[in-house]
C-alpha positions in Angstrom: 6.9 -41.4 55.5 10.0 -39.8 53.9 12.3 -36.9 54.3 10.4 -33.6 53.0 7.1 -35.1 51.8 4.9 -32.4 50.6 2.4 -31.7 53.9 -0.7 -29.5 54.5 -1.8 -28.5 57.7 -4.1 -26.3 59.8 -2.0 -24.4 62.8 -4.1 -24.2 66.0 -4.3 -20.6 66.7 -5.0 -18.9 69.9 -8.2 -17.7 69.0 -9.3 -21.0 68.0 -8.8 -20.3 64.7 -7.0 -22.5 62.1 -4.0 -21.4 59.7 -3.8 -23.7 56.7 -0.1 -23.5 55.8 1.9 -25.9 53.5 5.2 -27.5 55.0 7.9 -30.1 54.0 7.6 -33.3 56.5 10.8 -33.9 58.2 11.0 -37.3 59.9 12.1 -37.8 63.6 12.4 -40.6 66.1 9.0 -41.6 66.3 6.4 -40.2 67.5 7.8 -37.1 67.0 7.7 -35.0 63.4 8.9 -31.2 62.5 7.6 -29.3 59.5 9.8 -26.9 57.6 7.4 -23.8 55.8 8.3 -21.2 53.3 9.2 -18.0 55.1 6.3 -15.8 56.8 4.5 -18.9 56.9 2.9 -18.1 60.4 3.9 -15.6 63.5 4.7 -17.7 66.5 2.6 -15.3 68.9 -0.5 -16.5 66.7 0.4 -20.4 67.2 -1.5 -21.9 70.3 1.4 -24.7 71.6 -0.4 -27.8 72.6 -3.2 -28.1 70.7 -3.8 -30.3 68.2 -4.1 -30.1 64.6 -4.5 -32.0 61.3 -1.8 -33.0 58.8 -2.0 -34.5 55.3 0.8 -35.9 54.4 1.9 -37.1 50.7 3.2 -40.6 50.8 3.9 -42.6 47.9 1.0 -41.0 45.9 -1.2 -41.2 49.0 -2.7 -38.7 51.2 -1.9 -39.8 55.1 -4.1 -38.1 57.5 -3.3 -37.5 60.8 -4.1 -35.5 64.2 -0.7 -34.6 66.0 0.2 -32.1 69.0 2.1 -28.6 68.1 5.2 -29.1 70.8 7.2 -25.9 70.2 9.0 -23.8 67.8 11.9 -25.1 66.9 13.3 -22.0 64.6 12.3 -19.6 62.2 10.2 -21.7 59.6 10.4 -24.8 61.5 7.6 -26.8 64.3 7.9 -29.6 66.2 4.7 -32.2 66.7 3.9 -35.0 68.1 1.8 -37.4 65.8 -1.1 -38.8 67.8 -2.9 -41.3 65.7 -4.0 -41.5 62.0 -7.7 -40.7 61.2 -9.8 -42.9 60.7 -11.8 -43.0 57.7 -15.2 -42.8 59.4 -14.1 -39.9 60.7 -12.1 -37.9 58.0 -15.6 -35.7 57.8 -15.1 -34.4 61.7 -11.3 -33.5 60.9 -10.8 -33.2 57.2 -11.5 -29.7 55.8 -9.9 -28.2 52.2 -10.2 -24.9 50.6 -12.2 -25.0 48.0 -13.5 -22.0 46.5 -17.3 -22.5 44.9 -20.3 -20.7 44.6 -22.9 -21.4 47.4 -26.7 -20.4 47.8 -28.4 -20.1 51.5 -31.7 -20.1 51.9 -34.7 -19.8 54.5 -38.5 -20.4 53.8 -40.9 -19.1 56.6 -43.6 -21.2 57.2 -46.9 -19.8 57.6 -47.3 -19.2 61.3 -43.6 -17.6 61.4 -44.2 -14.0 62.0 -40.8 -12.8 63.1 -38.4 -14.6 60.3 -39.1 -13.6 56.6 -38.2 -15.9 53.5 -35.0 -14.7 52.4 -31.8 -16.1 49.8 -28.4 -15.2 49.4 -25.4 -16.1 47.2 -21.7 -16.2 48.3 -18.7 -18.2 48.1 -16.9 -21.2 49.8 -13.4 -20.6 51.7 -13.1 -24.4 52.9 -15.4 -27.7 53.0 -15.6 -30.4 54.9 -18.1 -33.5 55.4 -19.4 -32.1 58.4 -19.9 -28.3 57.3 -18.6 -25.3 55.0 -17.1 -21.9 55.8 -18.2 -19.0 53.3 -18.1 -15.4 52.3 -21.8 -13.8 52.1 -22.0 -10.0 51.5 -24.6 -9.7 54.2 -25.1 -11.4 57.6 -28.1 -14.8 57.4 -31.1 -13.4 59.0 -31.2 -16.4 60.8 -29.4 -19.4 61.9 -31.3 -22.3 62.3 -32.7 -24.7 59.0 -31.1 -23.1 56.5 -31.0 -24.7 53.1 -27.7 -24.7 51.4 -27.1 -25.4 47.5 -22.9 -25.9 47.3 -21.6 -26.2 44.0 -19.4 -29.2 44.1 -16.3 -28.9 41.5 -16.5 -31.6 38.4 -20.1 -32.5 39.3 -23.2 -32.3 37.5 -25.9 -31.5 40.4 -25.1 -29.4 43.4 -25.2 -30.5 46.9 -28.4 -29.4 48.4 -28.7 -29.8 52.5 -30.6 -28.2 55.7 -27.5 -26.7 58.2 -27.5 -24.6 60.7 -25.2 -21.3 61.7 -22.3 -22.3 63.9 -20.6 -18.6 63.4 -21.1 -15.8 62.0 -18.8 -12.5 62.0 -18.1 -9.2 59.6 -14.7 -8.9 58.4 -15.2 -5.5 56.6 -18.1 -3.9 54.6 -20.6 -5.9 52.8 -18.1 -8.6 53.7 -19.3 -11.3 56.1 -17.7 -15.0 57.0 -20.3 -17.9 57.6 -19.5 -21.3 58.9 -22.4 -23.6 58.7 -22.4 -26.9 60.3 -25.0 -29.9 57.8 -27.6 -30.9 59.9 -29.4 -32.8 57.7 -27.3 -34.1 54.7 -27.9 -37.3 52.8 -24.9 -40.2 52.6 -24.4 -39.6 48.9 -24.4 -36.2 49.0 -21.5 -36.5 52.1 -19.6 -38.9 50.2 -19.7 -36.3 47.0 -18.1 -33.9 49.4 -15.7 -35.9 50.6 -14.2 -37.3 47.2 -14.0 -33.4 46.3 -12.1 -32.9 48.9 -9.7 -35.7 48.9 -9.8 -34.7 45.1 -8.7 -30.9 46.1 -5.9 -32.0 48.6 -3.9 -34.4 46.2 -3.8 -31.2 44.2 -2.8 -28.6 46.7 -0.2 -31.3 47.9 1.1 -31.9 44.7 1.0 -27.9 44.4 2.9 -27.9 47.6 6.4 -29.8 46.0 7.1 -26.8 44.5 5.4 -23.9 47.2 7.6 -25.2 50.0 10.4 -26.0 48.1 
């Protein structure tokens, strides 16, 4: 891959949180990589140093995933890594997540001997999506967590995604202001492979976004 190739990748922080951050690749003796980001990127106290993390990488026109190590902090703006292994393409839905901002419906039908959960719907919006779940801004906390049926808006498509997921998280960021991460439970292959090719879709454009971001 070559000298400052538009990058996107999600910082481990120490909370077990990710920072999505665009970067500029800078190549090294192999295995090792450093990133260069615009300024106020990230705060080094935030950054959890040995954890690993996923980068997309532009090359040639082509998106190169991969899962290195965080070494250090080299200097203001700049990390060090240490690539691990490419992912694989069965498993780009475990480790590949892009924001993507879309409208998304939860729901929950009670079924009739359910005397403690009622029927109940909400509408919010996505912060990031993967094949394997969706993260998501609700105005009020799910009333429960457990076969949920989601309706996700996919981008450039005709028919929503409509699957059964469960609540992984769930916390209150201020008023009426809530953040959801659902993990799909119960998704079909199409609908997965919808996801996915938004996704990828999304990336190439925040990548191509990122020439001029990081520049």
């Amino acid at each position: 891959m070559a000298d400052n190739a538009p990058t996107i990748v999600d910082l481990p922080g120490i909370h077990d949180e990710t920072i999505r951050c665009n970067a500029l690749f800078v190549k090294k003796e192999l295995p090792c990589l450093e990133l260069v980001f615009p300024p106020r990127s990230w705060d080094a106290a935030d950054l959890k140093i040995g954890a690993d993390c996923n980068l997309a990488v532009d090359h040639n026109g082509l998106t190169v995933n991969l899962i290195a190590r965080l070494d250090s902090v080299v200097r203001d703006r700049r990390l060090s890594f240490t690539a691990r292994e490419p992912v694989a393409p069965e498993a780009l839905r475990d480790y590949f997540r892009v924001a993507i901002a879309t409208a998304i419906e939860a729901s929950y039908i009670a079924g009739p001997k359910e005397t403690k959960i009622d029927t109940w719907k909400m509408t919010g919006t996505t912060l990031d999506l993967s094949g394997s779940g969706v993260l998501a801004i609700f105005s009020e906390k799910p009333p429960s967590s457990h076969r949920i049926q989601l309706v996700i808006t996919v981008p450039e498509e005709s028919m929503p995604i409509v699957c059964l997921a469960n609540v992984v998280r769930s916390y209150r960021i201020r008023k009426n202001r809530f953040q959801v991460a659902f993990h799909f439970e119960n998704i079909t292959s199409k609908a997965r492979d919808m996801i996915m090719a938004c996704c990828m879709q999304e990336q190439r454009r925040q990548l191509r976004e990122n020439v001029h971001t990081a520049a």
